[in-house]
N, C-alpha and C positions, 0 to 999 in steps of 0.2 A: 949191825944190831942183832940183839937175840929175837929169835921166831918164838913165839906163843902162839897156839891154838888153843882155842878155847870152844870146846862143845855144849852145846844143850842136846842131848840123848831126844830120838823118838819115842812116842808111847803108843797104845793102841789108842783111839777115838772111840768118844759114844756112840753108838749109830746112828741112837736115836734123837741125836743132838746136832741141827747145822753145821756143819763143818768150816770154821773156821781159824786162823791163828792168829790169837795177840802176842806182840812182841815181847818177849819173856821179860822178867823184870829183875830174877834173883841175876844171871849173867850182866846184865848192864851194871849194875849195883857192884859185883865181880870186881869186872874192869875195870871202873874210876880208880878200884887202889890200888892197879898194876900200875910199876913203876913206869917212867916215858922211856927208858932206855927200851923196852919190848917195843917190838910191829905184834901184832895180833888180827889172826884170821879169828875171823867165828862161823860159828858153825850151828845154825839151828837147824838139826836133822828134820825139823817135823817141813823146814820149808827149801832147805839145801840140803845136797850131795856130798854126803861125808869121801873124802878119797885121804884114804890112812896112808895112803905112799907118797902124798903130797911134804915137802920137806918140813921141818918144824923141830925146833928144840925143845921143846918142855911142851905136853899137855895139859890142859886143866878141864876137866869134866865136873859141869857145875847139872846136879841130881835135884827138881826140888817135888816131885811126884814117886811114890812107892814104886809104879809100873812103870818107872823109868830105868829104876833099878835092873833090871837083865842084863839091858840092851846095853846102857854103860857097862859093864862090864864087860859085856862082849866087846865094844871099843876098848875099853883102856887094855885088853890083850891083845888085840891086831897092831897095838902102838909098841907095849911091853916087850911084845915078839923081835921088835925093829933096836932095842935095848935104848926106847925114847921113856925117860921115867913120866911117869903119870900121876898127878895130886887131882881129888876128888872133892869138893867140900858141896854146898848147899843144903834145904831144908831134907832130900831123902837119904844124904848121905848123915846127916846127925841120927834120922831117925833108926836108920839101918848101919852103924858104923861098925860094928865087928865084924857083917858082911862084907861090906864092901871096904874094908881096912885088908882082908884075903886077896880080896884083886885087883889092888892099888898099889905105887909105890909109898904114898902119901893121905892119909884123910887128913882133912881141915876142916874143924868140929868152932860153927857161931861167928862172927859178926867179920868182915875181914878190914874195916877201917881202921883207923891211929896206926897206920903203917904194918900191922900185925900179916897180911898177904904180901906186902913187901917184902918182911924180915925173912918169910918163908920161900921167896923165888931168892933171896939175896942167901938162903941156906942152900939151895939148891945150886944156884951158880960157883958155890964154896966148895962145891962135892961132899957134904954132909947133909944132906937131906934127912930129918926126921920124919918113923913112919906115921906121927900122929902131933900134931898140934891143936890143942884141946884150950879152947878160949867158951869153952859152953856157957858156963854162968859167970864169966868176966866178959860185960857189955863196953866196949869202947864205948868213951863218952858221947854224947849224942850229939854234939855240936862237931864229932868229927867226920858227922855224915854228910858229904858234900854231894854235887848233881851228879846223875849217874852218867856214864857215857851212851850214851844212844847212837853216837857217830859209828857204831859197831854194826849196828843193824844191817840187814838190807832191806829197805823200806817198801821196794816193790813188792815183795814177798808176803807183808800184811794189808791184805786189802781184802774187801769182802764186795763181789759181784764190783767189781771198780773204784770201790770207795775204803778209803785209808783208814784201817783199826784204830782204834781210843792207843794211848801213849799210856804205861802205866807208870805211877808215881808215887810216893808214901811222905806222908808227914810226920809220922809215927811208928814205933816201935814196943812190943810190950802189950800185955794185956791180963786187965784185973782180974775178967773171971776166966769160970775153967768150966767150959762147956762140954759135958756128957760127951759128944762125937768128934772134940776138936783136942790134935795136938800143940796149939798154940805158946798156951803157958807154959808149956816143955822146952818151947824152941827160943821162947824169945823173953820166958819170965812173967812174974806175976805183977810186975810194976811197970805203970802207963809212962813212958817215956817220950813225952814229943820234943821232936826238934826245933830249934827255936825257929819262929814265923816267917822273919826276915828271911831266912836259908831258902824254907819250902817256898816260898813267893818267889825268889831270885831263880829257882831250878824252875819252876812251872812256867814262870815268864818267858825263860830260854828252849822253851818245848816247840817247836814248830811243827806242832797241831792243835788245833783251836778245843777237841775233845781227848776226855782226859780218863784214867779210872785211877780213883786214888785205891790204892791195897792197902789202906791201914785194917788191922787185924779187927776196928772197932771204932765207930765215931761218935760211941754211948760212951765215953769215958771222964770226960772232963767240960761241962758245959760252959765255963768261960774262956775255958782255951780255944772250944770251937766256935764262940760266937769274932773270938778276935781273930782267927783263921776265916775266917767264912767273912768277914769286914775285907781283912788284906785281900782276897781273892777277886771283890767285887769290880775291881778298876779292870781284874785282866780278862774279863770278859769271855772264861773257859767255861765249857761244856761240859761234866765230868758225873759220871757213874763212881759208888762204891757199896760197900756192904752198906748193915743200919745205921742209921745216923738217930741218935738219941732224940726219944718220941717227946717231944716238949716244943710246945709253941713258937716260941722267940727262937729256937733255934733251926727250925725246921724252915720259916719264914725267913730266915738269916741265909740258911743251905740254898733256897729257892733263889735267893736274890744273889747271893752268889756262882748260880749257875748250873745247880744240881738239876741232870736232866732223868736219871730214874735212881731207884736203886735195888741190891739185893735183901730182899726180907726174908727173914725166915718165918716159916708159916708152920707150924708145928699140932697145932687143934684147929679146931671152928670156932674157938669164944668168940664172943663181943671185944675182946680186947683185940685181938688181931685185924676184926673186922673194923672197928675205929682203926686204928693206927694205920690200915692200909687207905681209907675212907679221908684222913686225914692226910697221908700222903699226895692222892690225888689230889684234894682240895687247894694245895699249895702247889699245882701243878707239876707233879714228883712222879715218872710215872712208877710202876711195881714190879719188880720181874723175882714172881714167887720164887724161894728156894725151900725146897720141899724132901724130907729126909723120910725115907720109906723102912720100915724096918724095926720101930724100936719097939719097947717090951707092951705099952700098950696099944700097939696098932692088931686089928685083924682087917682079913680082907674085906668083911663089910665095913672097919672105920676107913678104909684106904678109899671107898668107892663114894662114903659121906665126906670123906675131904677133899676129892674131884668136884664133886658138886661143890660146894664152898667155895674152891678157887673159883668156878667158873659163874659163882653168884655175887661175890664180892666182888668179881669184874678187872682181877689181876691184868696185867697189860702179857706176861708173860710168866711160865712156869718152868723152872731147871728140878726133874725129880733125881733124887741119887737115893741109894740104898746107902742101909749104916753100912760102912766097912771097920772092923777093926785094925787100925791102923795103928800100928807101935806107939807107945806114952799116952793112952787117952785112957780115959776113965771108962769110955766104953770096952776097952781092949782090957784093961786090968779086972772086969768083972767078966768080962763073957770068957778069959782064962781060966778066972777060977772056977766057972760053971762048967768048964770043957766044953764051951760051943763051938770053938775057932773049925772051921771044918778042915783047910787048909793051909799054908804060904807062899803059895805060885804067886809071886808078887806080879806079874804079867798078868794076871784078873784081878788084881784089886783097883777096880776102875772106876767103882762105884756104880758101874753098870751091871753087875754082878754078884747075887750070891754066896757070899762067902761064910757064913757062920748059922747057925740055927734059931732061929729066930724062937719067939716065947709061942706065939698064938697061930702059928700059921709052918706050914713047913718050906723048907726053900724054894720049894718047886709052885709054892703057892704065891711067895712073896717075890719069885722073879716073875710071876705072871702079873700078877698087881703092879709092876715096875712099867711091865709093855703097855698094860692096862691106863695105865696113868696118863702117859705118855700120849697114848691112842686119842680116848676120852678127850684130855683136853684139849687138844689142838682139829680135833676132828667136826668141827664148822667153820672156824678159822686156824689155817696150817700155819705152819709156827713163821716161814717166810713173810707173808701176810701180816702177821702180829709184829714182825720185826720191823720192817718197812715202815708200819704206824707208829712207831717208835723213832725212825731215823726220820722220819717228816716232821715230828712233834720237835725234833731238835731242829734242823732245820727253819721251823718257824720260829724258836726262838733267838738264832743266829738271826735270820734275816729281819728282826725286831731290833737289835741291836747294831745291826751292820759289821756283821764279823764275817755272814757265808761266803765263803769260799766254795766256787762250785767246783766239783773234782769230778763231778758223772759225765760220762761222754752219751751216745744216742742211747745204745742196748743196755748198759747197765741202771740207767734210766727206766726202758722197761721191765726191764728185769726185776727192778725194786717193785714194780708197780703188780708186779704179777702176782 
């Protein structure tokens, strides 16, 4: 049989962020549409030992973070060097593809189902390999998205103090708006494309783990497709995290009853409107884990130090802060070009942990200190382990409510949670 590897590149980590790894999701997604004639090693550098002398016929380097960007490239020339050709696709090779089209043999630009990743190892095995297969704004139909493979994994490898990382999953594809700091509608279009129910229920069911995090780009998109998603899901008794889920009653009571155990909010001011919607999350027992963007044209360091306090008034269950980065095809990227803010493109600091452009009201050195600031602040009576814990016990009780916990803690990881 032909050998495939398949890597997921290392990146650098936030510091100031737990250190943990979820099981990547662009790679699993990858591999369903490699054909069965491949054996495939994988390779997720951030929790395995990449050995490039290890034998394999074809590479495939799946990129879906900007600071991922170096370091694959540094792979696919230790491979190049050995004259093993190398194809590149994922979310940071679309974003960066004339980069990394330089130090590849192959980029593969959007979606790789309807056999389209096929057709291109079936080029490769022909000995004509093309240096670019560009499928960007031709979406294979969405019904040809089947369950990813997760048998790739190595599941020891995702576990946090003993206990086994959420599984990620998506229902959906696409997304209506175009948010200031996101490249989303670049990569996957401006039109909400879910997969049909039946599909997403049949791959969620075959998950062997009871918690879930679904990666749809948006779950404010279409409210009766997500009330009959959020029905089918009730029988299987999953656990599951995701972004927002669209702030309306019937469906957030629908989310709760189906299993939604927190999610990501973005918190952007201190209105009354945030403050309900997060006020209303709790109330349907939803917990909150703020997502919080530092940097944009109306922050100064005194609003930065009035939105600490707000997080920690509206009584968020947890806080992820990140700086704007300009990141290729965003609408924050195409203004702060043409204001000449970009300061540099060492794509290895765009981590979001990091500084990168000139901010309006504050200088950089001001706005990475309001970053550590933030960070500090809020976790500084309750440390973010502590926060998270009350969070895995909050699921926990609702497994053991329904009879689904599985206990996976052994003695220390036990206390460890509790610390």
């Amino acid at each position: 049989m032909t050998h495939l590897t398949l890597i997921y590149p290392s990146w650098p980590k936030i510091p100031e962020q737990t250190e943990f790894h979820l099981p990547p999701h662009g790679p699993v997604c990858a591999a369903a549409a490699i054909p069965p004639e491949f054996t495939i090693t994988f390779i997720d550098e951030n929790v395995d030992s990449l050995d490039h002398k290890n034998h394999t016929d074809v590479v495939l380097i799946s990129m879906m973070l900007t600071c991922q960007i170096p370091r694959g490239l540094e792979i696919a020339a230790l491979y190049r060097q050995q004259g093993i050709k190398v194809i590149a696709g994922g979310i940071a090779t679309m974003l960066h593809a004339d980069e990394v089209a330089q130090g590849v043999d192959s980029i593969f630009l959007g979606e790789v189902e309807d056999g389209r990743l096929a057709r291109t190892l079936a080029d490769w095995q022909a000995g004509h390999l093309q240096s670019k297969y560009d499928y960007f704004h031709d979406h294979p139909p969405i019904d040809s998205v089947g369950p990813a493979r997760r048998d790739i994994l190595n599941r020891k490898r995702y576990a946090y103090r003993g206990v086994p990382m959420v599984d990620l999953a998506h229902a959906s594809r696409g997304c209506k708006f175009n948010c200031f700091p996101c490249c989303t509608s670049y990569l996957g279009g401006r039109t909400f494309r879910p997969r049909p129910i039946a599909r997403v229920v049949e791959e969620l069911k075959s998950i062997d783990n009871n918690r879930l995090f679904l990666v749809d780009n948006s779950l404010a998109q279409d409210k009766a497709w997500l009330l009959e998603l959020f029905e089918a899901m009730i029988p299987l008794k999953k656990k599951w995290i995701s972004h927002p889920i669209l702030d309306d009653d019937e469906v957030l009571a629908k989310a709760a009853e189906a299993g939604c155990w927190y999610v990501y909010q973005a918190v952007f001011d201190t209105s009354d409107h945030i403050r309900d919607r997060v006020r209303r999350l709790k109330e349907y027992g939803i917990g909150v884990e703020a997502a919080v963007l530092l940097g944009t044209d109306n922050q100064s360091v005194d609003y930065i130090k009035k939105l600490v306090d707000f997080l920690l008034e509206i009584d968020v269950d947890m806080s992820e802060f990140s700086i704007l980065t300009p990141f290729p095809h965003t609408p924050a990227t195409d203004k702060m070009t043409k204001e000449g803010r970009i300061l540099h493109k060492d794509w290895l600091r765009y981590t979001t942990a990091e500084v990168v452009f000139q901010p309006k009201l504050m200088t950089p050195d001001e706005l990475q200190n309001m970053y550590h600031y933030a960070w500090d602040m809020f976790y500084r009576d309750i440390p973010q382990s502590q926060r998270m814990s009350r969070l895995f016990f909050q699921v926990i009780e609702k497994e053991v409510a329904d009879n689904t916990y599985r206990s996976t803690l052994n003695r220390e990881s036990t206390r460890s949670w509790g610390s």
